[in-house]
PyMOL Python script that loads the backbone (N, CA, C, O; Angstrom):
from pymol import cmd

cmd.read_pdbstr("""\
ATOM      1  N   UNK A   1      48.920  72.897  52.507  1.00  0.00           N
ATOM      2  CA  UNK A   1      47.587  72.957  53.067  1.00  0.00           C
ATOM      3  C   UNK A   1      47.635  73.829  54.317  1.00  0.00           C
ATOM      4  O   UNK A   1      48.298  73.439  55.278  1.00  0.00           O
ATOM      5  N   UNK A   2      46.819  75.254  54.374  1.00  0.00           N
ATOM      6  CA  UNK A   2      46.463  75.505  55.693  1.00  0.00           C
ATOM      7  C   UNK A   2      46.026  74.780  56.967  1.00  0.00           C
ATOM      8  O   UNK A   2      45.283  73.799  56.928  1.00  0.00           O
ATOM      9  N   UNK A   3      46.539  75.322  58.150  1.00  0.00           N
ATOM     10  CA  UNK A   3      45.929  74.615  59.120  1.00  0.00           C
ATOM     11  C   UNK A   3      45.724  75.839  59.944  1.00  0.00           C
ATOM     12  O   UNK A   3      46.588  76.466  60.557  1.00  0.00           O
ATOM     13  N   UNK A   4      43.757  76.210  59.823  1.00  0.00           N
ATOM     14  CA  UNK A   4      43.111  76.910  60.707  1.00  0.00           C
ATOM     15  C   UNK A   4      43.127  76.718  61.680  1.00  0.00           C
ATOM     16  O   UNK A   4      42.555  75.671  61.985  1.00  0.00           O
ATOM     17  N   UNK A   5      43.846  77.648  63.005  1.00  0.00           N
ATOM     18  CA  UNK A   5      44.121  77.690  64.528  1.00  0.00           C
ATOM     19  C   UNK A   5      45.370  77.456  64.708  1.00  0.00           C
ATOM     20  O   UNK A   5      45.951  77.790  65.741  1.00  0.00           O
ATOM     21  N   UNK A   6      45.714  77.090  64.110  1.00  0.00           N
ATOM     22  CA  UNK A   6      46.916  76.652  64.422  1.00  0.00           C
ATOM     23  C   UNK A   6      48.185  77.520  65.198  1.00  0.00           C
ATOM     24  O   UNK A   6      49.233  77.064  65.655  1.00  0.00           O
ATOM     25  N   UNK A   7      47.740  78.814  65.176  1.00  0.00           N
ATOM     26  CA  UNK A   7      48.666  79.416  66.122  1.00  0.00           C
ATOM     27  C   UNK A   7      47.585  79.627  67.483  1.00  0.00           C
ATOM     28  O   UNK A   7      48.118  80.445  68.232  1.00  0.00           O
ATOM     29  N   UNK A   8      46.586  79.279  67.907  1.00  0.00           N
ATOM     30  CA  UNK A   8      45.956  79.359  69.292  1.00  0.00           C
ATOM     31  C   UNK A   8      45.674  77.988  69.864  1.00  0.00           C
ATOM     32  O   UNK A   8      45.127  77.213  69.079  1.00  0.00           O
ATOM     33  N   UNK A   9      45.869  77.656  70.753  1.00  0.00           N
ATOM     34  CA  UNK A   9      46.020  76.358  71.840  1.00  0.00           C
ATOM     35  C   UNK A   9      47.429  75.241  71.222  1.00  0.00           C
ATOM     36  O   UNK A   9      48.460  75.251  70.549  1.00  0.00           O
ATOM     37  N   UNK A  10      46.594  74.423  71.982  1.00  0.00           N
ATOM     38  CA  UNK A  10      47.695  73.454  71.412  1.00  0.00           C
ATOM     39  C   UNK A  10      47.382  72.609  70.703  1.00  0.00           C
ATOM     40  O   UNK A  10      46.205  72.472  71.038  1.00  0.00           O
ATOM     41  N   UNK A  11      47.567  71.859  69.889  1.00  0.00           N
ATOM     42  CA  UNK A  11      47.609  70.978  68.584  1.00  0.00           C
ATOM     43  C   UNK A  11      47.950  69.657  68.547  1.00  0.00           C
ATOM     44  O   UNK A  11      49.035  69.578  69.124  1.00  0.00           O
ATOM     45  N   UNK A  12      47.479  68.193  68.044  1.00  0.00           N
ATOM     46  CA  UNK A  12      48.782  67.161  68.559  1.00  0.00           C
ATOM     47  C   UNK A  12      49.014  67.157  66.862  1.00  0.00           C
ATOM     48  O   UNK A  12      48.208  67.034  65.940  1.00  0.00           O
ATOM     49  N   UNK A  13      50.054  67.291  66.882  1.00  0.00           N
ATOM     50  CA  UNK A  13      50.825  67.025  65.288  1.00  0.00           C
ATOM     51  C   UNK A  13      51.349  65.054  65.313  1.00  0.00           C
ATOM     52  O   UNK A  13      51.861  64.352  66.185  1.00  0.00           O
ATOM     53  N   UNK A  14      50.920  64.800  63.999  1.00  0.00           N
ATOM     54  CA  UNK A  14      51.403  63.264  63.748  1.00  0.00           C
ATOM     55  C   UNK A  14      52.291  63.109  62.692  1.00  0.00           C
ATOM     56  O   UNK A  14      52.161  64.042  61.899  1.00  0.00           O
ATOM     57  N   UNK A  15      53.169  62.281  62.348  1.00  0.00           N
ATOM     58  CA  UNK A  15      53.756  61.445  61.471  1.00  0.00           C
ATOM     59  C   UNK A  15      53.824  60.019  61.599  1.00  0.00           C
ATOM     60  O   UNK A  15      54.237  59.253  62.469  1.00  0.00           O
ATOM     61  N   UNK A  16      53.320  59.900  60.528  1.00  0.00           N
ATOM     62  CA  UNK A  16      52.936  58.162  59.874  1.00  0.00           C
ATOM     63  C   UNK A  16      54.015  57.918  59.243  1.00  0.00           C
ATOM     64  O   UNK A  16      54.077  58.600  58.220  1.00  0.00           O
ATOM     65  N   UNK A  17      55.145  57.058  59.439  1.00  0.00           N
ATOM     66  CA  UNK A  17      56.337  57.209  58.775  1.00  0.00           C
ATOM     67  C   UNK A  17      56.786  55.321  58.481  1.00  0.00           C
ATOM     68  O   UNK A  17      57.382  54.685  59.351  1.00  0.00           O
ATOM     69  N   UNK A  18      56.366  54.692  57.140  1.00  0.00           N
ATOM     70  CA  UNK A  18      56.383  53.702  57.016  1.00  0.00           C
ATOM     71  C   UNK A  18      57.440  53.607  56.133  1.00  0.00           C
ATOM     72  O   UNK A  18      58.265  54.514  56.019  1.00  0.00           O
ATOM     73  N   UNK A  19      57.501  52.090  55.199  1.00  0.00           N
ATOM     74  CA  UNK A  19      58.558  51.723  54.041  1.00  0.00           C
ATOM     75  C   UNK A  19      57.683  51.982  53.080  1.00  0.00           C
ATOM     76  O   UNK A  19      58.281  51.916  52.006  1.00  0.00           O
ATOM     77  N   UNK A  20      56.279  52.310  52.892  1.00  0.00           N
ATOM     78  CA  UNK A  20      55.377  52.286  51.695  1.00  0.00           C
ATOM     79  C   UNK A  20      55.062  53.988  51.986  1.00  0.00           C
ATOM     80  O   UNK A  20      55.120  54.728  51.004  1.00  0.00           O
ATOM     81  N   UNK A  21      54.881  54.315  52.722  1.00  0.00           N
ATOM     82  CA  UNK A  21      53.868  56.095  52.643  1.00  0.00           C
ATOM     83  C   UNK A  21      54.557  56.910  53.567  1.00  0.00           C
ATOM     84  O   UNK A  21      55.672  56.506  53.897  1.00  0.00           O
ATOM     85  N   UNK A  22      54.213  57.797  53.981  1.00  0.00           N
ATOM     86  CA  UNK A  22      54.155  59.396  54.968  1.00  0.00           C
ATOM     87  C   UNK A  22      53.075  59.725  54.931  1.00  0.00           C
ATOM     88  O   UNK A  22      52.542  59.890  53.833  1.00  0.00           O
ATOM     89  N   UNK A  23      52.446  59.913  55.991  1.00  0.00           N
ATOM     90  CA  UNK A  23      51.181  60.701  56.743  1.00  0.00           C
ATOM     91  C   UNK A  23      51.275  61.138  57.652  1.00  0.00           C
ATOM     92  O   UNK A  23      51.575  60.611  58.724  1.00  0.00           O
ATOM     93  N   UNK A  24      50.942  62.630  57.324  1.00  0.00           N
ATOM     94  CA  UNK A  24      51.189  63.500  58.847  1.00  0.00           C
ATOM     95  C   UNK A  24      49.173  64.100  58.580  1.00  0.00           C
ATOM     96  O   UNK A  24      48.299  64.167  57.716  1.00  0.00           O
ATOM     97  N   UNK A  25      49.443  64.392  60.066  1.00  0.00           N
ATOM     98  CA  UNK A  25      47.891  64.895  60.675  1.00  0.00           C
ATOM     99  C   UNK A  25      48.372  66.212  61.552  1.00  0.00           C
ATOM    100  O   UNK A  25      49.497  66.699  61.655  1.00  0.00           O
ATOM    101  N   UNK A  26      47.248  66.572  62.087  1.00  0.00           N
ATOM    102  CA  UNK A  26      46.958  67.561  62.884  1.00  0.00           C
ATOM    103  C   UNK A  26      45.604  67.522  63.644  1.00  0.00           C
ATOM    104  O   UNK A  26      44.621  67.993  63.072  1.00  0.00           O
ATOM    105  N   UNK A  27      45.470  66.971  64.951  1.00  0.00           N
ATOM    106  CA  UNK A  27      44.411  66.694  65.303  1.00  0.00           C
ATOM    107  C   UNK A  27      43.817  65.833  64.839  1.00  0.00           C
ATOM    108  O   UNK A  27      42.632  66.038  64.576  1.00  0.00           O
ATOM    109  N   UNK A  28      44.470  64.405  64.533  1.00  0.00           N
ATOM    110  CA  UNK A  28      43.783  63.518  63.935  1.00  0.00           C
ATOM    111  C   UNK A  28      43.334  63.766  62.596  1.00  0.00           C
ATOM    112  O   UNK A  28      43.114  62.728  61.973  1.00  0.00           O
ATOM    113  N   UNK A  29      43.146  64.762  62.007  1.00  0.00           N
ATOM    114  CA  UNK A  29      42.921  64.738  60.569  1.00  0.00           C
ATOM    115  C   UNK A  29      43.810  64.957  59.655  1.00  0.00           C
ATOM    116  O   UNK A  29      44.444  66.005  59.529  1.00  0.00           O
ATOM    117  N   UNK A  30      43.918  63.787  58.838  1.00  0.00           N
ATOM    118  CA  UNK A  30      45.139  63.762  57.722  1.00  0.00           C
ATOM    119  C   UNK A  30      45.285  65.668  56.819  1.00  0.00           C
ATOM    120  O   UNK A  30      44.506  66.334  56.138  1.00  0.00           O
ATOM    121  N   UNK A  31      46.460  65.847  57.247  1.00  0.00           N
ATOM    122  CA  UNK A  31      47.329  66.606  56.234  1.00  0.00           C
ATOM    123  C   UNK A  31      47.878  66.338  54.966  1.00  0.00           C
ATOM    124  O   UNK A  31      47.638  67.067  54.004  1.00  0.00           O
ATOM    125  N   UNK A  32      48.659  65.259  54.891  1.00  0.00           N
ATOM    126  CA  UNK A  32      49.260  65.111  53.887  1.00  0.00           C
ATOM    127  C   UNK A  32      49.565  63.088  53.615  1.00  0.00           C
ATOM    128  O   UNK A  32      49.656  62.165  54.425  1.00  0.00           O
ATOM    129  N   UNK A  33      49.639  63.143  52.062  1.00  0.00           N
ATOM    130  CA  UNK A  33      49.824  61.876  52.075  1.00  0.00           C
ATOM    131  C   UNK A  33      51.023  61.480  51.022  1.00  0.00           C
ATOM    132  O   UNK A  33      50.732  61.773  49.862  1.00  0.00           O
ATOM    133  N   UNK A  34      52.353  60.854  51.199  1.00  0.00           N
ATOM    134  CA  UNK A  34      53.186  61.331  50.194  1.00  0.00           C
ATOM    135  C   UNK A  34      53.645  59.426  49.597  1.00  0.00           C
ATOM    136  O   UNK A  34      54.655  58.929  50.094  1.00  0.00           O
ATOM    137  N   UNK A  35      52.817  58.592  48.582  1.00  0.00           N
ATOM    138  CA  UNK A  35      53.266  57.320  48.703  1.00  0.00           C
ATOM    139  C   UNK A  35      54.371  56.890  48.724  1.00  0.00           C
ATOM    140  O   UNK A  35      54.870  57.999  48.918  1.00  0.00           O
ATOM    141  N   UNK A  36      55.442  56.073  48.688  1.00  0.00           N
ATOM    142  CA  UNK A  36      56.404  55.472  48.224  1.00  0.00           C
ATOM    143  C   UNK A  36      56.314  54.840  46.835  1.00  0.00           C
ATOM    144  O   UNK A  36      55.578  53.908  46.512  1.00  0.00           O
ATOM    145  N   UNK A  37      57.364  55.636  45.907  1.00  0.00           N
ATOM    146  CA  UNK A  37      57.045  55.236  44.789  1.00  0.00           C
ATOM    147  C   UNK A  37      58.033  53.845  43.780  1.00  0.00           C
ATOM    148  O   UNK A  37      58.414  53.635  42.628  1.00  0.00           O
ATOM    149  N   UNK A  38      58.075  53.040  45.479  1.00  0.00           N
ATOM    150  CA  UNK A  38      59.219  52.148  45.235  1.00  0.00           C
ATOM    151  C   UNK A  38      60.019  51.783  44.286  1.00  0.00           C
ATOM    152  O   UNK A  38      60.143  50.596  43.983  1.00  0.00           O
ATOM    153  N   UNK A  39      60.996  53.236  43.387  1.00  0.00           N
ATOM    154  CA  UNK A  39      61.679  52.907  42.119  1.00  0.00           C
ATOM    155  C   UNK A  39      63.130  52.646  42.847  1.00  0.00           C
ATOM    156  O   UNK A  39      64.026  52.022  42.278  1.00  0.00           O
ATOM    157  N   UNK A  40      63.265  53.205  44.195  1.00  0.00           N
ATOM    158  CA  UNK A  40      64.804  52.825  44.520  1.00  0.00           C
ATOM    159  C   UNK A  40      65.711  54.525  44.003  1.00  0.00           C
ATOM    160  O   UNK A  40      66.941  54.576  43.975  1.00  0.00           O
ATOM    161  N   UNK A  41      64.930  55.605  43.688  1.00  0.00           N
ATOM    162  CA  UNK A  41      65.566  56.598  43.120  1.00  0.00           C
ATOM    163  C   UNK A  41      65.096  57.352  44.996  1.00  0.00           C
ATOM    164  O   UNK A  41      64.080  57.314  45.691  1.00  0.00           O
ATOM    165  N   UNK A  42      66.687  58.045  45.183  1.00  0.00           N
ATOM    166  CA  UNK A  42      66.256  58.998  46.218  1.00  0.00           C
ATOM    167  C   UNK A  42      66.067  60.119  46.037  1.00  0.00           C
ATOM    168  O   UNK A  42      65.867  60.688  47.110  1.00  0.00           O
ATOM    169  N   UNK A  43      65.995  61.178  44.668  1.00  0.00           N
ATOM    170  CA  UNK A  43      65.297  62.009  44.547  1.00  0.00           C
ATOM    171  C   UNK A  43      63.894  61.925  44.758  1.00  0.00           C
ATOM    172  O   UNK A  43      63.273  62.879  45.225  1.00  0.00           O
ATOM    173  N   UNK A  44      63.303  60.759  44.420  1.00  0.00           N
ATOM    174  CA  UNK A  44      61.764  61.031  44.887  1.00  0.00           C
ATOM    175  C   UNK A  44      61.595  60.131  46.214  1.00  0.00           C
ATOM    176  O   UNK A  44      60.465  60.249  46.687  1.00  0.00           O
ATOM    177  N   UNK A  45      62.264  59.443  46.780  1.00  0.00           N
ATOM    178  CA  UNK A  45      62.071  58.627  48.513  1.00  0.00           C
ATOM    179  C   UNK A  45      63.255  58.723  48.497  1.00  0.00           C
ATOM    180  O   UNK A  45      64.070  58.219  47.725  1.00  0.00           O
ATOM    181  N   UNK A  46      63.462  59.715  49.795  1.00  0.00           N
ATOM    182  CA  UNK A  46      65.032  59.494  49.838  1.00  0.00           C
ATOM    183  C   UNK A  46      64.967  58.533  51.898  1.00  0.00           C
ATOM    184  O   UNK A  46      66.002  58.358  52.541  1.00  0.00           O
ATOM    185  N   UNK A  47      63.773  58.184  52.348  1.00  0.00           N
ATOM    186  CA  UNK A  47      62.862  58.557  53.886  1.00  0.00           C
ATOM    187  C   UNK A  47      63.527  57.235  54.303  1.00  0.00           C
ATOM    188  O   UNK A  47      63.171  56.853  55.418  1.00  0.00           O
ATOM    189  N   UNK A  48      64.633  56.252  53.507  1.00  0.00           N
ATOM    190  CA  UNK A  48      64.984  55.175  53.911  1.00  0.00           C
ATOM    191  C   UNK A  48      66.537  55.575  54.390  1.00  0.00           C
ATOM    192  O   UNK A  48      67.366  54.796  53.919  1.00  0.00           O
ATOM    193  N   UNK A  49      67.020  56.483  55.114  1.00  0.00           N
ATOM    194  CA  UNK A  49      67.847  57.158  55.876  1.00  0.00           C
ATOM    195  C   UNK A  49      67.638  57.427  56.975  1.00  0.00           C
ATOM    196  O   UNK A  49      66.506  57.521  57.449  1.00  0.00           O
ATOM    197  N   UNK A  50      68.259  57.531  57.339  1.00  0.00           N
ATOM    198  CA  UNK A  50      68.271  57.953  59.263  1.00  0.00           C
ATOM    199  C   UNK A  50      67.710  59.089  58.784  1.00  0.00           C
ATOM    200  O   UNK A  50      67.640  59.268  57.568  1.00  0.00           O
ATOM    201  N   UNK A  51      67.251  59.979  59.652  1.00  0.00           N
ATOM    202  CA  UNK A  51      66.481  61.381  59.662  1.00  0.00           C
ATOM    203  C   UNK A  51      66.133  61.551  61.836  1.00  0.00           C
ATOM    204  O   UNK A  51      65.894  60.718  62.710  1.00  0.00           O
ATOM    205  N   UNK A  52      66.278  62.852  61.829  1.00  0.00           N
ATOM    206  CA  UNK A  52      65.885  63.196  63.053  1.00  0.00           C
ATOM    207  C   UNK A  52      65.151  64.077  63.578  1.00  0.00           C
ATOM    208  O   UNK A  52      65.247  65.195  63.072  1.00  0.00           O
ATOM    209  N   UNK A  53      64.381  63.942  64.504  1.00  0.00           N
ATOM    210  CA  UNK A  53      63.179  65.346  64.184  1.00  0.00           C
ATOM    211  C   UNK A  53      63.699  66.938  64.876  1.00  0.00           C
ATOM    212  O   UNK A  53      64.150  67.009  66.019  1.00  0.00           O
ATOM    213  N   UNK A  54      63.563  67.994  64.085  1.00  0.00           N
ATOM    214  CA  UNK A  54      63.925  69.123  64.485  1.00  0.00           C
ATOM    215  C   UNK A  54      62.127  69.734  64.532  1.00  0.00           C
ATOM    216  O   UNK A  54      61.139  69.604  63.810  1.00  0.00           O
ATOM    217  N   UNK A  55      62.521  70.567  66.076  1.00  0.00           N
ATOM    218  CA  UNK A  55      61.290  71.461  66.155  1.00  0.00           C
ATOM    219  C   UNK A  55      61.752  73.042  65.548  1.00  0.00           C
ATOM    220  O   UNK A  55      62.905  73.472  65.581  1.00  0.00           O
ATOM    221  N   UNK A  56      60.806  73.624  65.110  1.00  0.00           N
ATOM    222  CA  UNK A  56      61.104  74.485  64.234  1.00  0.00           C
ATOM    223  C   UNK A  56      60.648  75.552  64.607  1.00  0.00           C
ATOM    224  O   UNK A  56      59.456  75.370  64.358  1.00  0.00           O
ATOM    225  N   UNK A  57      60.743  76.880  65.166  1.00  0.00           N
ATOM    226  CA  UNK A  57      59.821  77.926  65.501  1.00  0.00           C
ATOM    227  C   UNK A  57      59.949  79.024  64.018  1.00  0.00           C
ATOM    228  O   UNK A  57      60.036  80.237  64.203  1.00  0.00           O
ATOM    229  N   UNK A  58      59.948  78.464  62.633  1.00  0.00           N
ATOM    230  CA  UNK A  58      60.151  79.863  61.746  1.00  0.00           C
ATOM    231  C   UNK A  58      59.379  80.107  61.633  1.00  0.00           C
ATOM    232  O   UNK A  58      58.347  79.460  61.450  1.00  0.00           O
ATOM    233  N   UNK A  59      59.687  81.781  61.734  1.00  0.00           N
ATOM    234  CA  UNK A  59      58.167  82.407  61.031  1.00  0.00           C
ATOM    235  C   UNK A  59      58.651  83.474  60.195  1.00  0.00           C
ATOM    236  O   UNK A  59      59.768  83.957  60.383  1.00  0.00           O
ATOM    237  N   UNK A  60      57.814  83.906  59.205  1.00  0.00           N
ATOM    238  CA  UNK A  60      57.986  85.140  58.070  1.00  0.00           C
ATOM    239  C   UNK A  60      56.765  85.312  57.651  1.00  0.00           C
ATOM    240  O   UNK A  60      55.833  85.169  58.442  1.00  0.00           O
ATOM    241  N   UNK A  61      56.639  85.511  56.872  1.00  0.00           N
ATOM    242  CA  UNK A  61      55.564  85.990  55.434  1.00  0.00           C
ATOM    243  C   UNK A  61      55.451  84.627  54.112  1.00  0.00           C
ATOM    244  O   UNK A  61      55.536  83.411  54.288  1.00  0.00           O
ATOM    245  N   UNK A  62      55.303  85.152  53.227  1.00  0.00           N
ATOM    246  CA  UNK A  62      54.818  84.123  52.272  1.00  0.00           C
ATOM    247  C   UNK A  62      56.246  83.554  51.571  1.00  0.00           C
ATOM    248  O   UNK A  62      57.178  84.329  51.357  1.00  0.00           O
ATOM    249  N   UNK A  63      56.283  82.814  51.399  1.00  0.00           N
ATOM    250  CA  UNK A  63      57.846  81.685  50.786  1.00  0.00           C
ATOM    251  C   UNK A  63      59.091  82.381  51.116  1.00  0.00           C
ATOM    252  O   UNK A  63      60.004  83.031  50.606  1.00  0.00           O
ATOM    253  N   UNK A  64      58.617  81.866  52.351  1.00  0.00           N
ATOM    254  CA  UNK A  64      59.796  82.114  53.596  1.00  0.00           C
ATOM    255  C   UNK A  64      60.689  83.477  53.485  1.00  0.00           C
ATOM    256  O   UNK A  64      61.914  83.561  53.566  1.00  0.00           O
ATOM    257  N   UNK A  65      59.581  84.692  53.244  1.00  0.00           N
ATOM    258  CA  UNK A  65      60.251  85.800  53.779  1.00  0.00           C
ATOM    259  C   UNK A  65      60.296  86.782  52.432  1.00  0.00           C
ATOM    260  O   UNK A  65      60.079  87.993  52.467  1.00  0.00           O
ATOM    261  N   UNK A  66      60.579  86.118  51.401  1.00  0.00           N
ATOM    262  CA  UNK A  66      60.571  86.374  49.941  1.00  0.00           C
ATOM    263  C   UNK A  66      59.716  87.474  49.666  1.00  0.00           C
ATOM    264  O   UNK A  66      60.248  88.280  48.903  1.00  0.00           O
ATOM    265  N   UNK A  67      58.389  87.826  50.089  1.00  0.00           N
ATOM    266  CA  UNK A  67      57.869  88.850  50.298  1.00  0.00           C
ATOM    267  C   UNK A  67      57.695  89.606  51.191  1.00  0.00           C
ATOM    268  O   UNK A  67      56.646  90.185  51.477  1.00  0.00           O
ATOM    269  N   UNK A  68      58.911  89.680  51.813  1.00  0.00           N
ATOM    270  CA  UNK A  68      58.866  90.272  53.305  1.00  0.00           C
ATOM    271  C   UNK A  68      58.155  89.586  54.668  1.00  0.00           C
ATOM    272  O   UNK A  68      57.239  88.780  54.500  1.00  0.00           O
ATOM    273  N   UNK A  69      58.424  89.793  55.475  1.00  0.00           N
ATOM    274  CA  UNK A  69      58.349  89.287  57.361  1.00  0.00           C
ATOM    275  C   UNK A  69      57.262  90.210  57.781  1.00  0.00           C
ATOM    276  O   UNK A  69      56.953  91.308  57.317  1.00  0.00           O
ATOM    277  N   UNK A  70      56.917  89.751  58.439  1.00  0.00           N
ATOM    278  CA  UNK A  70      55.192  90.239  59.274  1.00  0.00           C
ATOM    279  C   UNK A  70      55.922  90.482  60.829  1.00  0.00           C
ATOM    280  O   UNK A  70      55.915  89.655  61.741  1.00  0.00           O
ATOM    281  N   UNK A  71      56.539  91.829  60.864  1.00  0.00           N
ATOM    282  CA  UNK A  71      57.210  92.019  62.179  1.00  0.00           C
ATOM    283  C   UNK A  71      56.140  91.951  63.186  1.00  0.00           C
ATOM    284  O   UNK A  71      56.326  91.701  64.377  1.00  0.00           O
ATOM    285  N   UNK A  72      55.063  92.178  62.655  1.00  0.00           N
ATOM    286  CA  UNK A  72      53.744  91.905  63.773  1.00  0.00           C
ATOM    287  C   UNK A  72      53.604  90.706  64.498  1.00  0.00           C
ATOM    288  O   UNK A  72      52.994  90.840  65.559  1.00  0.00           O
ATOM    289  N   UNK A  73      53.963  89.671  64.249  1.00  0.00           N
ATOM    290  CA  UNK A  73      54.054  88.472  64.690  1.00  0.00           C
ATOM    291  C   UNK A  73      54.960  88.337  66.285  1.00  0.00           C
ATOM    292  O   UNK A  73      54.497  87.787  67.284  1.00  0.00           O
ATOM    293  N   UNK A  74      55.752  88.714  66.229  1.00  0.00           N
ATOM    294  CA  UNK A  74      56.657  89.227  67.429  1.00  0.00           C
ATOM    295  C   UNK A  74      55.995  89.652  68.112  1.00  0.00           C
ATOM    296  O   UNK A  74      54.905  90.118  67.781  1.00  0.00           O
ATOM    297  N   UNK A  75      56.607  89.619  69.725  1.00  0.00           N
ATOM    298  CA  UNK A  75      57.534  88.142  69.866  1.00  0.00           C
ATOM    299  C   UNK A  75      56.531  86.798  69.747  1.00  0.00           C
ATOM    300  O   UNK A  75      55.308  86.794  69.605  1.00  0.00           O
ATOM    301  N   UNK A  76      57.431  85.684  69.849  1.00  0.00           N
ATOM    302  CA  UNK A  76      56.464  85.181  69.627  1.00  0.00           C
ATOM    303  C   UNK A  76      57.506  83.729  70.561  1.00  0.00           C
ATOM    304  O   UNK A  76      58.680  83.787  70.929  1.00  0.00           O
ATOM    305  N   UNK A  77      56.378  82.398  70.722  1.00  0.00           N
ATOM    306  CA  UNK A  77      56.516  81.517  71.541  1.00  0.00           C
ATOM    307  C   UNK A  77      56.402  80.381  71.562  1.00  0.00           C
ATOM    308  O   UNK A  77      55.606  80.270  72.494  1.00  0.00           O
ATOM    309  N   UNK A  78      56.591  79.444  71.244  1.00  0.00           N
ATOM    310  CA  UNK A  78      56.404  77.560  70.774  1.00  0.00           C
ATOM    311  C   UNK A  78      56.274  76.955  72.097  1.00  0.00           C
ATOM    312  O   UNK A  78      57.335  76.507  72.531  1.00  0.00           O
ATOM    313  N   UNK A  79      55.598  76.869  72.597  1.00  0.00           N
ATOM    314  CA  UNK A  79      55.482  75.891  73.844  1.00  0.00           C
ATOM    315  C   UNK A  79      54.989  74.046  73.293  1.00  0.00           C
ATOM    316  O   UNK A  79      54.108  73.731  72.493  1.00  0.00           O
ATOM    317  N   UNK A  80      55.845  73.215  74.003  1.00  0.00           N
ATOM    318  CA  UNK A  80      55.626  71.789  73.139  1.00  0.00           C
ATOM    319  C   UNK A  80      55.731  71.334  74.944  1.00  0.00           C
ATOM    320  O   UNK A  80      56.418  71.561  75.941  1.00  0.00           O
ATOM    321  N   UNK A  81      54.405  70.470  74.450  1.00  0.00           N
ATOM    322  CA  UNK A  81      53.821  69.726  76.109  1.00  0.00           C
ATOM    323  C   UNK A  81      54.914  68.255  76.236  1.00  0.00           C
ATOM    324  O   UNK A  81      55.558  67.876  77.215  1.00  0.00           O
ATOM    325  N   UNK A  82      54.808  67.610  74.768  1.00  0.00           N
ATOM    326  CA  UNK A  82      55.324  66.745  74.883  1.00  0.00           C
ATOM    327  C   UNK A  82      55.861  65.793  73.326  1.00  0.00           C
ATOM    328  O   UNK A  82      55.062  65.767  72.390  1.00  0.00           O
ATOM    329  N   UNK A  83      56.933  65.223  73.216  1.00  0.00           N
ATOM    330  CA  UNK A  83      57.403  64.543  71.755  1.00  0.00           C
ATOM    331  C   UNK A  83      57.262  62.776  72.273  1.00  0.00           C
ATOM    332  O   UNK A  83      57.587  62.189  73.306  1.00  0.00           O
ATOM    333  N   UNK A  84      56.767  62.440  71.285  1.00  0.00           N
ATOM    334  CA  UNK A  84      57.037  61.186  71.609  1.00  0.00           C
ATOM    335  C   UNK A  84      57.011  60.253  69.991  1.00  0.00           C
ATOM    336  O   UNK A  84      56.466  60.589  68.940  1.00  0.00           O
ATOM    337  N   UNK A  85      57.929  58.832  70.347  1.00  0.00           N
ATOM    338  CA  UNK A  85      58.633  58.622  69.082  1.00  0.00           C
ATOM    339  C   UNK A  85      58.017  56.920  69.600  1.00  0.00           C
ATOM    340  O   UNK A  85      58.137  56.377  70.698  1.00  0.00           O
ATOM    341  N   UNK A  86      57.354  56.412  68.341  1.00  0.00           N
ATOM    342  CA  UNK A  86      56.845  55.127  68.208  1.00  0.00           C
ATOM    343  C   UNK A  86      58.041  54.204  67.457  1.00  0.00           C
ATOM    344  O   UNK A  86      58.967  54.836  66.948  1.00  0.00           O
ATOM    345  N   UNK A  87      58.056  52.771  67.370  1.00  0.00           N
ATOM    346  CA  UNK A  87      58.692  52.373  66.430  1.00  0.00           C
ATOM    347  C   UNK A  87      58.300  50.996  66.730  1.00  0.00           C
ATOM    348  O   UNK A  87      58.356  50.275  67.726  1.00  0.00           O
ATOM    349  N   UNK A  88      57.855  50.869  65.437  1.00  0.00           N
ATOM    350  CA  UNK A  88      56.882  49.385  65.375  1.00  0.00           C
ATOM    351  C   UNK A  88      57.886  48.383  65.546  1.00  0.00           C
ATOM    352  O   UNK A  88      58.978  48.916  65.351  1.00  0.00           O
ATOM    353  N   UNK A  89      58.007  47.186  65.819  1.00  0.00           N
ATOM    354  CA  UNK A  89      59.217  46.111  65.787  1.00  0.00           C
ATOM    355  C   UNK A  89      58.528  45.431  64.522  1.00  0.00           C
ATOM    356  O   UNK A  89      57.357  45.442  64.140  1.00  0.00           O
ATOM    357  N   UNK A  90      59.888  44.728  63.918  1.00  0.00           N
ATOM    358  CA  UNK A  90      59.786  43.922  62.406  1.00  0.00           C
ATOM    359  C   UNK A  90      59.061  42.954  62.843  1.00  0.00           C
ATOM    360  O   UNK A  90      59.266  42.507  63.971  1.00  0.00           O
ATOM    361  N   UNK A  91      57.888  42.354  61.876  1.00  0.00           N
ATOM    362  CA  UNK A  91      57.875  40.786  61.762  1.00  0.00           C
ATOM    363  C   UNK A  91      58.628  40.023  61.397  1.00  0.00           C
ATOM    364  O   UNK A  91      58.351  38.824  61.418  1.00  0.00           O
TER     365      UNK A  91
END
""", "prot")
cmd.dss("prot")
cmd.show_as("cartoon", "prot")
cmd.util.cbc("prot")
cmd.orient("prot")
């Protein structure tokens, strides 16, 4: 899914990261929704692993470069105001 603006101001990016789903946003409006398809197979949920968040500055062209890089883009700059990491406690 596109996300219009997304290279002008700043943005708050989310992840919804449960034992049942994944939901990430952008400005409060859902992006993506990926269920848990509780078979216990980690080809399709593998999200019951440690995992750690990497910030990412790539940029190219269309499937990652495959049709060539948009040298126009350069230089270019990721400024991040702030990360912050929730974690619900068990009942």
């Amino acid at each position: 899914m596109r996300c219009e603006g997304a290279e002008e101001g700043f943005h708050v990016y989310a992840l919804e990261w449960t034992e049942n789903h994944i939901r990430t946003y952008v400005d409060g409006k859902e992006q993506l929704y990926f269920p848990n398809d509780k078979t216990g197979n980690d080809d399709t949920w593998p999200f019951n692993k440690a995992f750690y968040p990497i910030l990412n500055i790539a940029w190219g062209g269309d499937w990652g470069g495959y049709k060539g890089v948009d040298e126009t883009a350069l230089p270019v700059t990721m400024e991040i105001d702030y990360v912050r990491v929730w974690q619900k406690k068990k009942e």
